[in-house]
Structures are given as structure tokens and as C-alpha cells.
N, C-alpha and C positions, 0 to 999 in steps of 0.2 A: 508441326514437324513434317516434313518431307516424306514422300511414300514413295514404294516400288509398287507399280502401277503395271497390270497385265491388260493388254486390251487384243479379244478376240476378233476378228476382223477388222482389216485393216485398209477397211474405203473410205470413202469420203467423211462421213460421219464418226469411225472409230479413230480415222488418220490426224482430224481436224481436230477431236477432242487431245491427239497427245499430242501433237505441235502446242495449243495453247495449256493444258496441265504441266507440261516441260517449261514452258517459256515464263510462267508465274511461279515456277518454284513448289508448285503442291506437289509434282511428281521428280525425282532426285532420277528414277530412273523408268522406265518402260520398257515392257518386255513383250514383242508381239508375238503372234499365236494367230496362223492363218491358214485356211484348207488350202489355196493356192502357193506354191513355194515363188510364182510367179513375183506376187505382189507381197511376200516375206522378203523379197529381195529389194525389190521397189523401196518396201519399207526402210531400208537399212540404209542404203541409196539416199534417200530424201531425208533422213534425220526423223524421221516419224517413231521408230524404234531402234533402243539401244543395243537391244538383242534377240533374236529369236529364239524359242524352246521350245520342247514339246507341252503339250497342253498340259498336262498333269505336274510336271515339274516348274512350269509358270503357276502355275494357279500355288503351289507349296510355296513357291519365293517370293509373295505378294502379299502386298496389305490392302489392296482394290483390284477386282475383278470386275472389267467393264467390259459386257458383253455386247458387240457391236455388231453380230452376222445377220444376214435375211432371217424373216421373223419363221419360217421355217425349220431353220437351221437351227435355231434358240429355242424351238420346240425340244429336238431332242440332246441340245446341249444343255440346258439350266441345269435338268435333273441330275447329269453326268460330273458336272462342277460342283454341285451341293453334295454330292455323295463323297467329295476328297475335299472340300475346304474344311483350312485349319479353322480352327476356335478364331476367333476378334479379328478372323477375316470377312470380306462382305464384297456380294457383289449385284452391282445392278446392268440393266437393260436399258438401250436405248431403241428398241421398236417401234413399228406405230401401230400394232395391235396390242391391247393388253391381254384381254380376259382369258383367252385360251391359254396363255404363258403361263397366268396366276392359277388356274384352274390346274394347270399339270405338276402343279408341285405343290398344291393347298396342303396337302398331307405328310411332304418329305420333314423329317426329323429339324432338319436344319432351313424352313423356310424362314424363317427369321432375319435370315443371314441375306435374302436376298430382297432386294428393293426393285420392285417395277417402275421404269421412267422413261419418257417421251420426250427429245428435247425438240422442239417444232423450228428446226431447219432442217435445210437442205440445196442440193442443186439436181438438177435433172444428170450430171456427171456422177461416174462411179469410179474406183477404182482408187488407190494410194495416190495417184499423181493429181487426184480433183481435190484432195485434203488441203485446206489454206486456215491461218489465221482467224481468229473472230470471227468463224462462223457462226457463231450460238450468243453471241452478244447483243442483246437489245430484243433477242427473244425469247419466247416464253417457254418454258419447260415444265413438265408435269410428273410429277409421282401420284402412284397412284396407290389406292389401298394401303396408308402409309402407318393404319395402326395395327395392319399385321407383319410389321417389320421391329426387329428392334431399334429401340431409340437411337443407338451409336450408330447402328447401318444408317437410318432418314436422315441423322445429321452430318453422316461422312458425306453421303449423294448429295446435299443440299450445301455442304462446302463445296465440293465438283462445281455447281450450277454457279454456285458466288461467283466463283474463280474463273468459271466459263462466261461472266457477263449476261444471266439467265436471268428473268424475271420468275420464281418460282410458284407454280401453284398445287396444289392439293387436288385431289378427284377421287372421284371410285372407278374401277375400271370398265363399267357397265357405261357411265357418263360419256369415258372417253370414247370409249370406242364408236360409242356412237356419233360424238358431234363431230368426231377427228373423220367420221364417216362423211358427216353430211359436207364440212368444209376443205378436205382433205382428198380424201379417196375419192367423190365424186369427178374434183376437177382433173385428177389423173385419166379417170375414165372418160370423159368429157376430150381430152386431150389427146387420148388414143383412137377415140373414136372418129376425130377431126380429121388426122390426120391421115387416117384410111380411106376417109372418105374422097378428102383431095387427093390421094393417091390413086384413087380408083376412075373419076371423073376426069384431071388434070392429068394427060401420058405427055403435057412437053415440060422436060424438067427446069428448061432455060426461062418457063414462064413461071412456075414456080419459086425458082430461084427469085425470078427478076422485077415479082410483081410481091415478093412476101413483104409487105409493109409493118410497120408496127402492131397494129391489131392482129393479123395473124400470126406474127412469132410468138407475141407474148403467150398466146390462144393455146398455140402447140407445141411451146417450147415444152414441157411436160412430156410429150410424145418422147422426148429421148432417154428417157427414162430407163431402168436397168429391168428387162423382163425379170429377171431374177428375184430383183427384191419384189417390185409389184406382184407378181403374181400370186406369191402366200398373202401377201396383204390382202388383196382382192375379195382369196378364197377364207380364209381367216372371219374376215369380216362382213360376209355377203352378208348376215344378217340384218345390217344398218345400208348397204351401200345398195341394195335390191329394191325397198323402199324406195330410199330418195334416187335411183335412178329412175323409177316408175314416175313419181314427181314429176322429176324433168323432163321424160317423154310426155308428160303429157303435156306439161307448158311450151315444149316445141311444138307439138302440135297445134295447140291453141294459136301461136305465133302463125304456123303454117296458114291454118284455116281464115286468120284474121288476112293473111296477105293474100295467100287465094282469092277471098271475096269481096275485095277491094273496103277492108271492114276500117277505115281510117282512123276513127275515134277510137275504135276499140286497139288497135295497135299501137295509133299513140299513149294512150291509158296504158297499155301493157309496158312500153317502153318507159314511161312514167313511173310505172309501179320497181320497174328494177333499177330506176334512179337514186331509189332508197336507202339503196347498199349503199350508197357514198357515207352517207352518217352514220352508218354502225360501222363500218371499215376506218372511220375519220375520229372515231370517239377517242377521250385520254381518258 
């Protein structure tokens, strides 16, 4: 049966989910719900949403509450949305933190109602107008802590993912947050880091421009990133992303010291060693 579908935030990721729920028939209608009237307009514009309301009056006319804002934002809205959803209503999260979300509402009356989930795309674009088509198709998507949701909530989210072309899996939010750290959040910061650092070293921008080859775009494409959402992510998560940045200082350093002292074996070997990634990136 066809839902009215309310989805908070309306960028890339919330925008992309109702282009494809519209376009398969799960969602009859969409109602968006955004801090910027900017990108509420955007919305309307692009066919992303049918209509706008206010939050409270969306969330009453709704059979799916998908909440889509910076994982900040979602801090102090879950608890705001659980305290007015109707009965055999449910709503989930698409963040890339979990645990603080689940943590802020462990004890609300109606956490039941709501399903933590992670769909693992994206682009380094933000905003209504970066929303396309199958973005979430052929990849993987994560609920997380899915037996303290009621069953009808894990199975409406897990129709979403069908519909969305998701590979579904299960986790605890402890799990996620950390390997989404190690694989995830790292390479963002890895990204931003680059490209300060070219920014800092490299003042001709034509050389920049004109010398960014493949290895370095893909490297810093990341860097365009939306400080908005990144930055609660970052802070959210330093618990996992503190660590393995320490890691990787210190394997750049090792890199460093080995080309310093002309340590060739040893660098080859290192270079060796991160050959490896190919077959766990490569596995079905």
C-alpha cells in the first residue's frame, strides 16, 4: 500500500531517497519539512516534494518519518518527533553516527517507533539540487540495534532499503560507529587534510587546476564536502576517528622516515603491504 512519506531535510541524501520512494510507488505522496525555506523551495522546484508543512503537521499526516538533517540536528529533533507521532506511525534516520542518537532517546515512551539507519552513500555535493536517482542502489545500508525497534517499524525501514536497491544489514550501534569510523570518517578527514595542505604549499591556482590529475581528485574530492554535516559527525564520533587517525599518523610517518633515509626495501614492503586493500575492496 502507498505511504505519505514526510522527509526532514531535504539534500542530497533526504532529496535522493524521495525522487526514488516516489518514482517506485512506495511513497503516493511526500511532504517536505526543512530549516531552510531556501531549499523547501528548491524542493517543490525539482519534484522532490509534493508539499511543504510545518514539522508538526507533517509528521500528523504521515505514515513514514524520514529523518534526513545533519547528525546534529537529529540530536535535538528525534526526541521532538517521538513526543507527537501518532500510534502505527515510525520513523527512521539516515545519519552516519549512531550511538549518541540511540543514546538520546533510549528512554522516550515511544522509542520503539523509531529505527536507527545508515544508508552508506553519498556525494561530496549538498543541497536539493545534488539529489538524483539510484543513489542507494547496490549499496549497503545498515539498521542498527534493530531489536529495540518494533518489528512493523524494522520491517517498514527494510521495505524503504528494498525499494531503494539496498543491500541490507543488521549491526549494533557501537559496531557501527566505529568501523563507519575507521572506513568512512577517516577518509573525510584524510581529505580535508590534503587539501589544506596543497592549499597551503601550492599559491598558483592555474597549477593546481592544471596539474590535478586523477590520483589527486579522487584523493580530495571528499574535501568539498558540506562543513555542516561533517563537523557533528567528526565531533559525534571522535571516539573511533581519534584512534585511527593516530594510526595513520603514524604510518605516514613511518612512509616519511622510510623516504627520508633512502630505506627502499622498507618502502617497497610498505607500498606492498597497502597492495592488500585490493582484495578485501575486491571480495563478492
Amino acid at each position: 500500500m502507498s505511504k505519505k512519506v514526510t522527509i526532514i531535510g531535504l539534500g542530497l541524501i533526504g532529496g535522493s531517497i524521495a525522487l526514488d520512494l516516489k518514482k517506485c510507488g512506495f511513497a503516493h505522496q511526500i511532504i517536505g519539512v526543512d530549516k531552510s525555506k531556501k531549499h523547501e523551495h528548491e524542493a517543490i522546484e525539482l519534484g522532490i516534494a509534493d508539499k511543504i508543512l510545518p514539522m508538526k503537521e507533517a509528521i500528523e499526516n504521515s505514515d513514514l518519518i524520514i529523518l534526513a538533517a545533519p547528525v546534529d540536528a537529529s540530536l535535538k529533533l528525534l526526541p521532538k518527533i517521538l513526543d507527537i507521532i501518532p500510534s502505527n506511525v515510525y520513523v527512521m534516520d539516515v545519519g552516519s553516527t549512531k550511538s549518541s542518537l540511540i543514546d538520546a532517546v533510549r528512554d522516550h515512551p515511544n522509542r520503539k517507533s523509531y529505527v536507527p539507519s545508515h544508508p552508506m552513500a553519498g556525494t561530496e555535493y549538498s543541497g536539493p539540487s545534488a539529489a538524483f536517482h539510484n543513489l542507494f542502489k547496490d549499496r549497503v545500508a545498515i539498521i542498527c540495534n534493530s531489536e529495540e525497534s518494533h518489528p512493523k517499524a524494522v520491517n517498514l525501514v527494510s521495505e524503504v532499503y528494498f525499494h531503494l536497491g539496498s543491500r541490507l544489514i543488521l549491526m549494533d550501534s557501537e559496531s557501527h560507529d566505529e568501523h563507519v569510523g575507521y572506513v568512512s570518517h577517516l577518509s573525510h578527514a584524510i581529505s580535508y587534510a590534503l587539501a589544506v595542505a596543497v592549499l597551503e604549499k601550492e599559491k598558483d591556482d592555474a597549477a593546481i587546476f592544471n596539474l590535478a590529475a586523477g590520483g589527486f581528485s579522487s584523493t580530495v574530492r571528499l574535501a568539498k564536502s558540506s562543513v555542516d554535516m561533517w563537523l557533528p559527525i567528526f565531533e559525534q564520533n571522535s571516539k573511533y576517528v581519534l584512534p585511527i587517525l593516530d594510526t595513520y599518523l603514524q604510518k605516514l610517518n613511518q612512509f616519511r622516515s622510510y623516504l627520508e633515509n633512502g630505506e627502499t626495501e622498507k618502502l617497497s614492503g610498505f607500498i606492498k603491504e597497502a597492495n592488500r586493500i585490493k582484495s578485501k575492496l575486491e571480495k563478492k
